[in-house]
N, C-alpha and C positions, 0 to 999 in steps of 0.2 A: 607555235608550240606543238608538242611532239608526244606520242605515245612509245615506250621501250618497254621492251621485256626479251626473255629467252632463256636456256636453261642448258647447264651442261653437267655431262655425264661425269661418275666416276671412273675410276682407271680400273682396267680388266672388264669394263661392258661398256662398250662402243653405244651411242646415243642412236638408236633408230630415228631418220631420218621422220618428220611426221608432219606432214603438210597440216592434213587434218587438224593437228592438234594446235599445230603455230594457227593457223586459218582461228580457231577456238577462240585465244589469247589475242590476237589482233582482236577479234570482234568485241572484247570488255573494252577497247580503246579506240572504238572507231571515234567516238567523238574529239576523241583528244587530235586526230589524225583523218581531217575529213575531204584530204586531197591528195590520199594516197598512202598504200603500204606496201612493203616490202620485205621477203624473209631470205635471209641468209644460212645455211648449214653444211656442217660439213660429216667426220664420224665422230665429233666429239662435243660440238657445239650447234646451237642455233641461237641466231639474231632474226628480233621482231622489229618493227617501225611501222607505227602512222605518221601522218606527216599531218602539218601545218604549215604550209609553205610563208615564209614572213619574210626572209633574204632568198636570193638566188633563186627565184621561182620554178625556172625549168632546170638547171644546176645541182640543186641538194637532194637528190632522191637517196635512201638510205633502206638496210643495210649501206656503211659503205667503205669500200675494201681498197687496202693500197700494197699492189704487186712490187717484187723485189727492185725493180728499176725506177719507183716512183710513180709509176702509171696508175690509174682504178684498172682493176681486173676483178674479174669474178673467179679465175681459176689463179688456185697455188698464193695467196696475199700472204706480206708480213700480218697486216693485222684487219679487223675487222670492229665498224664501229655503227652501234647506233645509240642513238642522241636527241636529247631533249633540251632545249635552251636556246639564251643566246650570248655569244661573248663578246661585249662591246669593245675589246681591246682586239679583236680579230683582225683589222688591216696593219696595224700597228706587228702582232704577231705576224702573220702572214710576210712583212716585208722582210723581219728580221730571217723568217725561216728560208726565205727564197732565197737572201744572202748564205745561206747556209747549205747552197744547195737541192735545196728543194722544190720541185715542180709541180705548179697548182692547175686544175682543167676544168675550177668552177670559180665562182664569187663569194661562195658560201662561207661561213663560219664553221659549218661543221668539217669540209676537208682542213681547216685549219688545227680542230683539234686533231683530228686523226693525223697529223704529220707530228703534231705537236708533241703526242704520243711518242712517235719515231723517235724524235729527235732526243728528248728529254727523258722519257719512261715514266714511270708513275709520278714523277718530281712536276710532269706536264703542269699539274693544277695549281702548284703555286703559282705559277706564272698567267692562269684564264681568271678575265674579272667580270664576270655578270653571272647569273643565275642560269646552272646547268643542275644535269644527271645522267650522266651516260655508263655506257659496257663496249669495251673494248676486248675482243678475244683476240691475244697475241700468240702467235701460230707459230711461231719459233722457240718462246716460253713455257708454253702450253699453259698460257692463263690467261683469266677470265679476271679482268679490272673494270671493278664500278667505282665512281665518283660520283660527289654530292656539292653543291657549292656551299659556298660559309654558313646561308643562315637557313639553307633549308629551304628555298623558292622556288622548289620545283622536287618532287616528291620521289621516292626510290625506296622500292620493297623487296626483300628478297626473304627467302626460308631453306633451309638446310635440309635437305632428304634423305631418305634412303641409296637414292639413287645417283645424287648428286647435291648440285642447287638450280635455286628458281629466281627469278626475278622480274620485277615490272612495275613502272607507275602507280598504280595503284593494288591495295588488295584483292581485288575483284578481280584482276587480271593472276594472279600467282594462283586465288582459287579453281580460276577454270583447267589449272593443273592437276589430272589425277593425285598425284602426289600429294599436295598441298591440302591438309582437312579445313575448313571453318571452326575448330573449336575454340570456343572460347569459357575457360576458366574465373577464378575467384578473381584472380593476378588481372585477368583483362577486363572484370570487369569495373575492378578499380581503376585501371589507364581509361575506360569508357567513362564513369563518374569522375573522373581529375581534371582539374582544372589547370595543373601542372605538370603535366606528362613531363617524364623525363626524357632523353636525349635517344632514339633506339626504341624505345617501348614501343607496343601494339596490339589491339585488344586480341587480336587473334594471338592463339599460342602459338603456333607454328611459322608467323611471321613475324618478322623483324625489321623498324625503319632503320635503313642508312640513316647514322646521323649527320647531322650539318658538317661542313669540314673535315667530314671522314672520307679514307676511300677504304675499299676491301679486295684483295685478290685473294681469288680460290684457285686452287690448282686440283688437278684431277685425282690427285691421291687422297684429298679432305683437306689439304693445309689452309687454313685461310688466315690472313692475316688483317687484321682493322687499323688503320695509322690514321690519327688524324694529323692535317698538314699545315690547319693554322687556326689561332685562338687569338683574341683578343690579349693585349699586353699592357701593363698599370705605368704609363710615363708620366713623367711631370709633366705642368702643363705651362707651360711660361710666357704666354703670349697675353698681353693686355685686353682691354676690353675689346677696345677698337679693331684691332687684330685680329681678335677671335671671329667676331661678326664677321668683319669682310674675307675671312678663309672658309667659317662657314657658306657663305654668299656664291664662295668662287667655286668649293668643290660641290655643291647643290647645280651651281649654272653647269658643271662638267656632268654630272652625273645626269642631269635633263636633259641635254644635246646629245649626249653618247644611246642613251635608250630613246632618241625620237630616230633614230636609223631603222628602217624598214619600205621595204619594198612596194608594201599593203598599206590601205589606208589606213589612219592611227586617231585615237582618241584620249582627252583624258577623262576620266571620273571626277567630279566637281561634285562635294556636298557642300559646298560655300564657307568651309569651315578654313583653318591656318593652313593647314597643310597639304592638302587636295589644291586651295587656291594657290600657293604660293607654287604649286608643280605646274599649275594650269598657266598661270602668268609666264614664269620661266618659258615653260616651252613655248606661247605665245612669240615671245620676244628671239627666240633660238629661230622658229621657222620663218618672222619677217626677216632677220640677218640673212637667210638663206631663198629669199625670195619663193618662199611658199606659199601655199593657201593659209585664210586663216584657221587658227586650233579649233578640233572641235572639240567639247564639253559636252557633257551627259551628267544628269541628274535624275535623280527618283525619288518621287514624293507622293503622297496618299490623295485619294476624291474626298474633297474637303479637308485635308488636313491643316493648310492653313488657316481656315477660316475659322476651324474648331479649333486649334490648339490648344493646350494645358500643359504648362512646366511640369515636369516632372524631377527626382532626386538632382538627372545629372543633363539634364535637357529643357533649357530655358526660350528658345525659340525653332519654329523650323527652317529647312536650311534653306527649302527652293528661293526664298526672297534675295537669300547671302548670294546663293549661288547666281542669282543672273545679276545682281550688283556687279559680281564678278565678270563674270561673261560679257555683261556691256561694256566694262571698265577695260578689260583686253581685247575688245573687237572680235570674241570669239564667236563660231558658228553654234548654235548652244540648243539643245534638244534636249525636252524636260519628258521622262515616263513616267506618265502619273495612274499608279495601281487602284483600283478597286480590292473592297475587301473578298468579295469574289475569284477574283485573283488569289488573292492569298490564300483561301481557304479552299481552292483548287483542289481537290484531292489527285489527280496527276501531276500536279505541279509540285504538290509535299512529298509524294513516293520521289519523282525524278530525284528532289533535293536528297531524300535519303539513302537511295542508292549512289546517287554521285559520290554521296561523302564515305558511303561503305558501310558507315556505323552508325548510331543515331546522335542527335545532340543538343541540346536545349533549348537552342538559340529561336526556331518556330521559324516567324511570322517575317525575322531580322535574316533567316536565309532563305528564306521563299521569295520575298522581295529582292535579296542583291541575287539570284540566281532569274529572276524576271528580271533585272535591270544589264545583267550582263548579255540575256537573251535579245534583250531591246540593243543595246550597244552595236551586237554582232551584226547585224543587221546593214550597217554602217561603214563597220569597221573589223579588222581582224584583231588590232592591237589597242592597248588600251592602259594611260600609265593611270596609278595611284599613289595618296598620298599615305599610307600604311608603311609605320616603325617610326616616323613624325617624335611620337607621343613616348615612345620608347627610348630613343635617346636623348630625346627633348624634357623629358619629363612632365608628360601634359596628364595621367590620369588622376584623377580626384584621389585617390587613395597614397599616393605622392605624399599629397601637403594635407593630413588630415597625421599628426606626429603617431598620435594613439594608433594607428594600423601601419603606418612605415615602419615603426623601431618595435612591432611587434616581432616574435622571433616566428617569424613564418611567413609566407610568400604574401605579399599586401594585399593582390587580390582574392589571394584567398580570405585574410580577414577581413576584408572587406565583405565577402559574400556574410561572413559568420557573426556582422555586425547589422547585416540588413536583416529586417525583419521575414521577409520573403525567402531567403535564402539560408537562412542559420544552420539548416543541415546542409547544406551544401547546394549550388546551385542544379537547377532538375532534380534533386536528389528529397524533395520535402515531403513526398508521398510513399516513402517505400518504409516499409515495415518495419520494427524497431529490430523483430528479430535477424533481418535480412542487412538491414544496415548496422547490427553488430556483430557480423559474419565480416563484413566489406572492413570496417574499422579504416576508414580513412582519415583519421585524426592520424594513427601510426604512417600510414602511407606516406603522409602531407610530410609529416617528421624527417621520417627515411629521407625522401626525395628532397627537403628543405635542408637538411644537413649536407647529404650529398653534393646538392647541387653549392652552395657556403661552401667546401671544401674545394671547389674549382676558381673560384674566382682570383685572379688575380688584384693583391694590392698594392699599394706603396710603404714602405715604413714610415711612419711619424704623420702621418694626414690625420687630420682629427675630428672625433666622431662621427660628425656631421657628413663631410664629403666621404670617408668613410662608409657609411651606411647608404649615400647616393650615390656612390660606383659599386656597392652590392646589388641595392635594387634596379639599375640600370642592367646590370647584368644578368642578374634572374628573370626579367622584362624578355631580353634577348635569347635566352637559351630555353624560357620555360612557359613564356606565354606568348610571344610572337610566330615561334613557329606554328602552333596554330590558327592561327588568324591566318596565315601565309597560305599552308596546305588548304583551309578554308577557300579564299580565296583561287587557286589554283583548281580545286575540282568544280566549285559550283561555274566559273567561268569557262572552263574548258567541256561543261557539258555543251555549251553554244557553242563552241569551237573559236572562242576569245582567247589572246595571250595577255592577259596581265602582268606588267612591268610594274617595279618599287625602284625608284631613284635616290630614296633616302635609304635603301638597305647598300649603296656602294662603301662599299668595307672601308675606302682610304674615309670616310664622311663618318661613318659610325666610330671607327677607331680613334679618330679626332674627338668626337663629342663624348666620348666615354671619359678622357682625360680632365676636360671639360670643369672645373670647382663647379658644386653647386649654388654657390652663395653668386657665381656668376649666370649660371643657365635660368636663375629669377632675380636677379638685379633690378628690377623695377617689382618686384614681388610680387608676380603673377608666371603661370605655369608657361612656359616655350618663350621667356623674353626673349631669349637671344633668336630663337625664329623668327620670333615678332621682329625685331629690329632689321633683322638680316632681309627681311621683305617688307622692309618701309615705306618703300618706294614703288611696291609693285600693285599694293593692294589699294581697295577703298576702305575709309577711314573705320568705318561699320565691321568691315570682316575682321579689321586688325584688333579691333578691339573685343573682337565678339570671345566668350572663352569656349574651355572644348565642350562636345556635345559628340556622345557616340552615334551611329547610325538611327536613323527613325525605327519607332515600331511602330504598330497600328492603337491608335486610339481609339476607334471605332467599336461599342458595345460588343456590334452586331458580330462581332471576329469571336470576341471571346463564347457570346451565346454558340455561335455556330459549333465552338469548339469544343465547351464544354457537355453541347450535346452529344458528339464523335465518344468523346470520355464515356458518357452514360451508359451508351451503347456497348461500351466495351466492359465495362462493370458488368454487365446485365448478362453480357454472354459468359455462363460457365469456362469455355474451351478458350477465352484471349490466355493466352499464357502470360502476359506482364502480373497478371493477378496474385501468381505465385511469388512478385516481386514485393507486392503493394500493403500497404495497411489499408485495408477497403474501408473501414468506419470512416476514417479521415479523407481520405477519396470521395467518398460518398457529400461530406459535408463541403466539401472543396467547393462544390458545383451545384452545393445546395442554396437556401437561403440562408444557411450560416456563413458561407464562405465569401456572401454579394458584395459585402466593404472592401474586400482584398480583392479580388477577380480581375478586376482592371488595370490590378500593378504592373506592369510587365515583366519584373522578378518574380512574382507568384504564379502569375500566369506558367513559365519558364517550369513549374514542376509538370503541370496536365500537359504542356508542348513534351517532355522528355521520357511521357509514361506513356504517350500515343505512339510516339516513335520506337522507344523499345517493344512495344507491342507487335508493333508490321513488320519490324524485323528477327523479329524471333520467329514470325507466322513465313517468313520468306526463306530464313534458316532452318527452319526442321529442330532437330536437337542438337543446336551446336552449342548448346550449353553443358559443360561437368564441373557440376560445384560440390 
């Protein structure tokens, strides 16, 4: 995986050429790109590239340019491309385009796109299937084309100038643009508190996500244009039980063999849970067909966690047990990182997680750990699949099958936050001031974005209520809460210099299960039957039955004490700027012995984790606050 960015001028002022400044904007993405970059420019454009070499090791270096006779040149090209991803239909492409005339001088997937470009034009992306984000400067056009792939698994930012536009991986990377301010507004600081962000939004004002499935070309007069190129579609679904299972079965086995291609050594993520395991099996069985080593597996779990355990809301066991049932059960090679609360309450290890992510975010102790877990992986491996978006087309979260919060008129996870007792202002949002959070009013927000996003969905006519309201909530799942989990995912791993692959996010597998009745996706009436079934044969009898269980957090006192002492400290000083956020009475009591019965929730906990963080990053932004 790959770091992009680059930024082109408007017409009538030629882009000064600025090593310096490209040099600047690589360096917010060295980790992303830890074996190599590369700048491209000419008077009107510049391309950045880190690289993370995964196919074609010594082959894909990038910028990368393809001169009028099909050769790479660096002087005089049609176009120029750099690129983040990988496209697992690439030799498949590749053969079709050499029929076409076209001459290839690496192995890589990325001259694939860049021909692919040539050949097709912007229409390229409908035809690339795995998770990309690239910028193509086409020097015959005089434009500047990014793309995004469907569901958002690999991240793309850009902001509109004065001068022109900006773009790159992440926001950290557009900020080290003069151009480009850090402010962040009322508007961002709601997409910062949402739990729903919509499609494009971004807490900074001046930046904007590429959404999923969109591309954008800018031309150097201002014109820009945003097309999306493809969306989900409401078909019937006519295949019987039996059917369904074994086409789920068979495009799950495609989708696991196509993303275990890679060059590097490869791993998967194992919490011992459905979905994780049923990836880790698959591929198991995909690399003995091909006479490979065996899969390895990686888990993460706490000192003492199993010993101490206590169920919690939505967490009835832990997983390390699942997970090596699993591991023995597929002859995998299986490596367990098991964190201290030390670890977790690292104060270098919570800054890294905070700046990876750019912003802050509630989660604590649940991204400290998977950002130590993907450091442990890298170690091992460059690649690394997961079983993340499972739960999304499958219908695995609690808030699903609980009627009272699914046919509520609002996003379920959100009513869900607004039915736990920890969370009823909103999740991290329990400590801020009544008059600050009725400035924010995110009850309207949620509205806005809840109708908005209802007005996109596609349905069928005559389906009744029920399936109905399960191809809504599948679809809100997709567009409004999975893409975070992904970008998640995506930056805390790419600080190790890890490529995270999702095999359940292969579009032909999602757009199948979207179709999907629900009265048949729990047919034995419990949440992912048809996953369960569909990996019958692959699992032990213990995992298939085990139900879902989100990520561990820390149980461990000694986290929350440490933590809540961090909090006190930041009360106590006059100059923390979050204070001006805060209700300090109730802060106060959070951490006192009034607050000792809740402390240990890990939804309550989730307000002092997102008032620390807004704290260090308001102190690292200066005033990039105008409310």
């Amino acid at each position: 995986m790959c770091g992009i960015a680059g930024w082109i001028g408007r017409e009538g002022g030629p882009v000064r050429e600025d090593p310096e400044l490209a040099g600047g904007l690589a360096r917010t993405m060295a980790c992303r790109g830890p074996d190599g970059q590369g700048v491209w420019a000419d008077g009107h454009a510049t391309l950045i590239h880190t690289r993370l070499a995964v196919i074609d090791v010594a082959g894909g270096l990038q910028p990368m340019a393809a001169a009028p006779d099909g050769e790479r040149a660096d002087e005089e090209p049609l176009a120029v491309l750099s690129y983040n991803g990988e496209i697992y239909n690439f030799q498949e492409l590749r053969t079709e385009l050499a029929g076409l005339g076209h001459r290839f001088r690496t192995r890589s997937d990325t001259e694939v796109v860049l021909h692919a470009y040539l050949e097709w034009g912007e229409r390229c992306v409908e035809r690339l299937e795995g998770m990309f984000a690239f910028a193509v400067w086409d020097t015959r056009r005089r434009t500047l084309f990014l793309a995004r792939d469907r569901f958002g698994i690999k991240p793309l930012y850009y902001a509109r100038t004065a001068g022109g536009l900006v773009f790159g991986s992440e926001p950290k990377t557009l900020l080290a643009h003069p151009a480009v301010r850090p402010t962040v507004d009322l508007d961002g600081l709601r997409v910062l508190f949402s739990m729903a962000r919509a499609p494009g939004e971004s807490v900074y004002r001046d930046i904007r996500d590429l959404p999923p499935a969109h591309t954008l070309s800018y031309r150097p007069d201002g014109t820009a244009t945003l097309r999306r190129y493809w969306q989900l579609e409401a078909r019937p679904h006519e295949d019987g039980l039996e059917t369904t299972v074994s086409t789920v079965r068979e495009l799950l086995e495609s989708s696991v063999a196509r993303e275990l291609v890679s060059d590097v050594p490869l791993s998967v993520l194992l919490s011992g849970g459905l979905d994780s395991s049923t990836v880790a099996a698959l591929a198991a069985r995909a690399l003995a067909r091909r006479g490979g080593d065996p899969v390895r597996t990686t888990t993460v779990t706490y000192s003492g966690y199993s010993d101490n355990f206590q169920p919690d809301l939505v967490r009835s066991a832990p997983d390390a047990p699942y997970a090596r049932a699993v591991a023995d059960h597929i002859g995998a090679h299986h490596l367990e990182i098991e964190l201290t609360t030390a670890d977790l309450i690292d104060p270098a290890a919570r800054r890294a997680v905070l700046r990876a992510q750019d912003v802050p975010a509630p989660f604590g102790d649940m991204d400290t750990s998977t950002y130590q877990a993907f450091a442990g992986v890298s170690r091992h491996s460059k690649v690394a699949l997961t079983g993340e978006s499972a739960d999304e087309i499958f219908g695995g979260y609690s808030w699903v099958h609980i009627p009272d919060l699914a046919y509520e008129e609002q996003f379920p996870w959100v009513a869900f936050e607004q039915w736990h007792p920890g969370t009823r202002e909103g999740l991290g949002q329990g400590l801020l001031s009544p008059a600050f959070a009725a400035r924010l009013d995110m009850a309207s927000y949620y509205a806005d974005r809840y109708a908005q996003a209802m007005a996109q969905i596609p349905r069928l006519a005559g389906e009744d209520p029920e399936q109905r309201r399960a191809r809504e909530i599948c679809h809100l799942h997709l567009t409004h809460w999975l893409p975070r989990l992904l970008e998640r995912n995506d930056r805390l791993s790419m600080i190790s210099g890890l490529e995270v692959r999702v095999p359940f996010c292969d579009h032909r597998l999602v757009q199948y299960a979207y179709d999907i009745p629900w009265e048949m996706k729990t047919f034995d009436g419990r949440e992912k039957s048809l996953l369960r079934a569909a990996a019958a044969d692959l699992l032990p009898e213990q995992v298939l039955e085990r139900p879902k269980a989100p990520f561990p957090v820390s149980q461990d006192a000694t986290y929350t004490k440490a933590l809540h002492q961090e909090f006190a400290e930041v009360l106590a000083d006059p100059a923390s700027p979050v204070l001006a956020l805060l209700d300090r009475d109730r802060a106060r009591r959070v951490i006192g012995p009034e607050g000792e019965a809740a402390a240990q929730d890990w939804l309550h906990r989730m307000n002092v984790e997102m008032a620390l963080q807004v704290n260090t990053w308001l102190l690292e932004h200066g005033d990039c606050l105008e409310l």
